[in-house]
N, C-alpha and C positions, 0 to 999 in steps of 0.2 A: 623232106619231113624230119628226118632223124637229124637233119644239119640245123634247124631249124630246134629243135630240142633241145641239144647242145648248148646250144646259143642259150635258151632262154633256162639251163638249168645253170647255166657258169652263170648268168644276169645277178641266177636268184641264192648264188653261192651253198648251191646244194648238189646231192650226185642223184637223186634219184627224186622222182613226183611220188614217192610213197610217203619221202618225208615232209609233203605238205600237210601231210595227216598228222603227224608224229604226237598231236596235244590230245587227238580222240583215242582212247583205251581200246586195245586189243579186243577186250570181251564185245563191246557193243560196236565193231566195224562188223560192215558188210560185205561179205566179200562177191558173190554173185550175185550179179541182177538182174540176170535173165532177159538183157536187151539185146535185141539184135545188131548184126555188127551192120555199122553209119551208113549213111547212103550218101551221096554227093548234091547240089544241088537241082540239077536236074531231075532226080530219081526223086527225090523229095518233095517237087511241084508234082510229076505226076500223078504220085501214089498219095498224094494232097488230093490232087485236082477229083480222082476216083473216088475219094471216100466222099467229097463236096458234089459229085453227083450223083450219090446217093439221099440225098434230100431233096425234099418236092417243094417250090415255092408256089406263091399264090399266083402265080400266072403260069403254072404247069398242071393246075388242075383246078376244078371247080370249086373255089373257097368260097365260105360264109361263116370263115372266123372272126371274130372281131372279142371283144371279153375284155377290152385298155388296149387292144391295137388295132386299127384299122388302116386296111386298105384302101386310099382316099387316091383320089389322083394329084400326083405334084407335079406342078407346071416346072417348065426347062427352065425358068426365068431366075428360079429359087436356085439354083446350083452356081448358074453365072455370078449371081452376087455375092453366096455367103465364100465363094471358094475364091472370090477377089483376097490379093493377100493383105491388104491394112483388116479386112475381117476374119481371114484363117489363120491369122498366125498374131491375133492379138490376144493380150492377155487382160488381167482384171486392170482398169484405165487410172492407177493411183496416181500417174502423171498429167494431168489436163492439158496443159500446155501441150503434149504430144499425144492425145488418146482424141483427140474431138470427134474422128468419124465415130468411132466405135460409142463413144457416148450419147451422139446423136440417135443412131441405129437403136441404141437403148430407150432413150428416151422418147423415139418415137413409137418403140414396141410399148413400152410403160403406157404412152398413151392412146391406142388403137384399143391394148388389151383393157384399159380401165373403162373405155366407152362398149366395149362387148360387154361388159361382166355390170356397168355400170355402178364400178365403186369408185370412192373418191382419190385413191390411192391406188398403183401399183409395183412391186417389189421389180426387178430388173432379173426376174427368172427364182429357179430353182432349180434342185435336181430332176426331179418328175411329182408327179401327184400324191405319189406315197409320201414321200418329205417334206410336202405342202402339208396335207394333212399332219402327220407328226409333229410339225410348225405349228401347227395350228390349232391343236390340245395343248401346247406347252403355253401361247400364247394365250389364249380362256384362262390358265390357270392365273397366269401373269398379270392378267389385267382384274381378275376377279377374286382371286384368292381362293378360290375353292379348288377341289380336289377330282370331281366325279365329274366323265367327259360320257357323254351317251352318243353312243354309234348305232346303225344299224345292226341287223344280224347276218345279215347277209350284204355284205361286201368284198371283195376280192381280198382272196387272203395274202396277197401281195403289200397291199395297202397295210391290211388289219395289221400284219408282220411288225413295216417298217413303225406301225403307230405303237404298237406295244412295246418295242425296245424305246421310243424315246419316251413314252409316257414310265416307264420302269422307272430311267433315270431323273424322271422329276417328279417321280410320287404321285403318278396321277393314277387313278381307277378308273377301268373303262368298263362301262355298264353298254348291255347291249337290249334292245329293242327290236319287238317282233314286228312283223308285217302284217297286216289285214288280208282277208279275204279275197283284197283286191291287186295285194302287190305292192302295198302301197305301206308307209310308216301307219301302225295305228296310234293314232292320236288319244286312242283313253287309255293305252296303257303306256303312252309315254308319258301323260298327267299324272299317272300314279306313281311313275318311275323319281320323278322332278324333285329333287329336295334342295334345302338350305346350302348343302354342300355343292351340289349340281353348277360346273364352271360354263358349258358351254353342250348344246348337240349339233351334231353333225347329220345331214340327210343329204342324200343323192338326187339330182332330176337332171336326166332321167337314171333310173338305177341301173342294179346290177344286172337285171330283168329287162334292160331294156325299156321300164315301164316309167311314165312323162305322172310321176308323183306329185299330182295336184295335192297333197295333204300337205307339204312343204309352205305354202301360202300363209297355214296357220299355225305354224310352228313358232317365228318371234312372238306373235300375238299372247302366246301360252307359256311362253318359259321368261315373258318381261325383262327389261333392260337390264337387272343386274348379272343375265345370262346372255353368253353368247350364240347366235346360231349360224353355222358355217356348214355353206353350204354347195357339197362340192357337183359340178354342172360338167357337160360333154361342151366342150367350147363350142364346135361345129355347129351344135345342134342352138344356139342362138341366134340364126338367121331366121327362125322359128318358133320358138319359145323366147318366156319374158326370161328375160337376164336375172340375177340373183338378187339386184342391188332393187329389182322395183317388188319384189316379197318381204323384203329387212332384212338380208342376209348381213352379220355385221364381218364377216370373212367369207369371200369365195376366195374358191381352188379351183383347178380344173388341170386336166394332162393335155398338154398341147399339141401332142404326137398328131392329132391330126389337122395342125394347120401345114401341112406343107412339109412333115419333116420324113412321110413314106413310114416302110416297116422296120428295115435296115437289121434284119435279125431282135429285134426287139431293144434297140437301143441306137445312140445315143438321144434322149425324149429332153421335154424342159416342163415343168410344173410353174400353172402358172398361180398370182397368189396377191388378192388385191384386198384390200381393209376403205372401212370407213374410216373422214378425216380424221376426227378424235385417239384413232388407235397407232397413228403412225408410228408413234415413237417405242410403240412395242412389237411390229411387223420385223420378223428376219428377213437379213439378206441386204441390197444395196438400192438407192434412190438414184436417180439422175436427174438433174436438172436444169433449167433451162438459165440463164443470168446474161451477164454484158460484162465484156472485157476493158481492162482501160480507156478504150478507143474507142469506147460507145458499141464495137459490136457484137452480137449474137454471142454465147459461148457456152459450153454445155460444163457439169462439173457434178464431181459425186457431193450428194447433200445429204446422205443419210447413210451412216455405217453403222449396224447394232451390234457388231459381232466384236470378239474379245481382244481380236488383235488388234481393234483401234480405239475401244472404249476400255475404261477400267472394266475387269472380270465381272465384279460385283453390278455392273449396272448392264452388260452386256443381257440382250436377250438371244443370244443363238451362237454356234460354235460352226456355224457352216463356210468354211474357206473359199467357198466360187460359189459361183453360177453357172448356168447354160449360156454364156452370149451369145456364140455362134447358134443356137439352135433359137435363141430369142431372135435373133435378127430374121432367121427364115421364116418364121412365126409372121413377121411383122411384113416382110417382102408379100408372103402369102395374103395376107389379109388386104395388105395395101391393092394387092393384084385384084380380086375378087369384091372387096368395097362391098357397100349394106345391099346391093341388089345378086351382088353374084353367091353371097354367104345364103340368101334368103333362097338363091336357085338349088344350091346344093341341099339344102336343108331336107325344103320341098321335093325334092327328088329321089332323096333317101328314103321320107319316108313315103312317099308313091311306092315306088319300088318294094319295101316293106309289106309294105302293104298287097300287092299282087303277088309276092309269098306266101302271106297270109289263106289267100285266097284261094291258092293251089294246094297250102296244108289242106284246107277244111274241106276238097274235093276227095279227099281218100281217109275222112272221118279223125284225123291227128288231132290229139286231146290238149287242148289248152290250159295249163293250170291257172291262169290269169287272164282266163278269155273276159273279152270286152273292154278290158283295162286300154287306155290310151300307151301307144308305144311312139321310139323316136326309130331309131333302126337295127335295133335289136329284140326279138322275143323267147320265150319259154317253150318249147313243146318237149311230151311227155309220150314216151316209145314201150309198149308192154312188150321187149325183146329185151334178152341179153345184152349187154354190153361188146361181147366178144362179134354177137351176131350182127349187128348194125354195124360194127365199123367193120366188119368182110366184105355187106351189102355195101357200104360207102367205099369202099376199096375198087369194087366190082366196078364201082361207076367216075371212079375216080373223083370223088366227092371229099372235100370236109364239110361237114351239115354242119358244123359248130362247134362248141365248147360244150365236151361232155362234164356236167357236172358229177363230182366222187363223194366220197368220203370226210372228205375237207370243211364241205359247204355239207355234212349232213344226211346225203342222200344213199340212203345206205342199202337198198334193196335192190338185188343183183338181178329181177326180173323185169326192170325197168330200166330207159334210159331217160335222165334230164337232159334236154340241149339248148344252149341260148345259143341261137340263129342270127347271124349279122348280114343286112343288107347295105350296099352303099352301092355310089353312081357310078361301080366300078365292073357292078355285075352283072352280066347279059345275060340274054334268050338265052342261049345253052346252059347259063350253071342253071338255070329257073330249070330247064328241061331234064339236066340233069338229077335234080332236086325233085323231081317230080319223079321218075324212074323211082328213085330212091326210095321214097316215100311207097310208090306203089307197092312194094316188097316187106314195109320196116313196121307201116301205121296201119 
């Protein structure tokens, strides 16, 4: 080691590694920093490996998290293909001539995801749903010129996050909308919300709630063509519900996570993000498309780049450098695998299943704040216990019952708990049994 030093301070024509410092000021160096002395690599996986089995994954206890991730099952099919190396070690395809599989894989995910969502367009990915959205207030403005985008009030404040920083930067005002009685958007006080300035609304189906928000239906009918409504949908849950495109949605969005991309600590996801024809050419992100090479044959090629490094700035609509390919292609592997009868099984199944939760809350009187409302596979229930106490009782049983809603979303009284409950075709008889324990003690 010290031969080793030697060598690399003679390299760097200096006598000492103090003097790599020598431009930062005595007063503000550091001198202690309280770190313990190195460990080798060995010592360093173990004392990794211990601190990484101190977390619980969803197949270590009984989960019914779900809240933008779920636990869906991904077929082995999906790993074989995207981890082929022409799709894990491609990049964005500015070469055609040398990119054709990866364009194709795009272009056929563009066209699976555009007959789910049934728009006439679709972008070749995004980051995730939050960025879709964000996308997608900038674009309202773009195409309409107005300023004022109406959201929900209740949406994931993940999303709401990433939508406020890009609406900051392009001057947009985001107005928020209550819920009805039923969970659902209410529609007279979005009427009265709607002005001259109003670029576009956004509504969830199903929402944050889990609830399958039939008011969505009369949403374009009410804010008319020179407003947009974008509306963002649970893809999964389209083997059962109508698609966006048959209400007038003029942009859906949707998080893809759950076609086949698992949980993966909560990342890496792809946002997905289709338009009616007319708006193409204000869609961020990249096109694929299908053409004929010299030779008369088949050839795939990028046909639409909005972004600044290939258009002038000025006409650019979006600053987003990639996509998700690789996580589009799994997307596209999964859906191919599953086709319109197996999307429609799972669908059905989740909310079966759902639904026989449902039915064991209401065996031990668990208060519904949106009982009755139509749900996909997630719900609302409402716990007159502490916070602290219910997740002891869920510890006890090795339970997650859900997403406790806090302070964030509103929910501010520390004698109740809010929890949206996620069912999927992942859950057996025992977490239901578990769930049930739980409940006996909390509701």
């Amino acid at each position: 080691m010290s031969n080793d030093l030697s060598e690399l301070l003679k390299e760097l024509k200096i006598q000492s590694p103090d003097e790599l410092f020598r431009d930062i000021p005595e007063s503000i160096r550091t001198r202690i920093l309280g770190l313990p002395i190195g460990l080798d690599e060995d010592e360093i996986r173990r004392v990794a490996g211990e601190y990484a089995g101190m977390n619980k994954t969803v197949n270590q206890q009984h989960s019914f998290l779900g809240f933008g991730m779920y636990n869906h099952f991904v077929p082995a099919a999906i790993a074989n293909v995207v981890n082929r190396n022409e799709f894990l070690t491609a990049y964005t395809p500015y070469q055609a001539e040398i990119s054709q599989g990866i364009m194709q894989a795009l272009y056929e995910y563009q066209s699976l995801v555009a007959e789910l969502l049934e728009m006439d367009a679709v972008n070749s990915s995004m980051y995730d749903v939050a960025t879709s959205l964000g996308e997608a207030a900038r674009m309202a403005k773009n195409i309409t010129g107005k300023d004022e985008f109406i959201v929900p009030k209740y949406i994931s404040r993940n999303r709401r996050a990433v939508l406020d920083n890009y609406a900051k930067g392009a001057g947009i005002r985001i107005k928020e909308v209550d819920f009805d009685d039923r969970g659902m958007i209410d529609l007279s006080s979005l009427e009265k919300m709607i002005t001259e300035n109003t670029s576009g609304v956004y509504a969830e189906y199903p929402n944050m709630f889990g609830i399958i928000d039939t008011n969505v239906s009369k949403i374009k009918e009410m804010i008319g063509e020179e407003r947009l409504f974008v509306a963002g949908v649970n893809p999964i849950s389209l083997g059962v519900l109508a698609p966006p495109g048959k209400f007038g949605a003029d942009i859906a969005i949707g998080e893809g996570q759950v076609l086949g991309l698992g949980l993966n600590y909560g990342g890496p996801v792809v946002g997905l993000f289709g338009t009616k024809e007319q708006y193409i050419r204000k869609m961020p992100g990249k096109i694929m498309g299908m053409t004929k090479d010299h030779n008369g044959n088949v050839a795939f090629s990028m046909i639409l780049q909005t972004r600044e490094q290939h258009i002038r700035r000025e006409r650019a609509v979006t600053n987003m450098t990639s996509n998700q390919a690789l996580m589009a292609v799994a997307s596209a592997v999964y859906l191919s695998l599953l086709g319109d009868s197996g999307l429609r099984k799972i669908g059905e199944v989740n909310m079966g299943r759902t639904r026989e939760l449902i039915e064991i809350a209401k065996e031990f009187g668990t208060y519904f704040p949106y009982e009755g409302s139509p749900v996909f596979n997630e719900f609302l229930i409402r716990l007159k216990e502490s916070k602290t106490f219910v997740s002891r009782i869920a510890k006890k049983y090795n339970l997650n019952p859900g997403y406790m809603l806090g302070k964030d979303y509103g929910f501010n009284d520390r004698n109740q708990v809010n929890i949206v409950t996620n069912v999927t075709e992942r859950n057996t008889n025992e977490d239901f049994n578990a769930y049930r324990e739980f409940l006996r003690e909390v509701a």
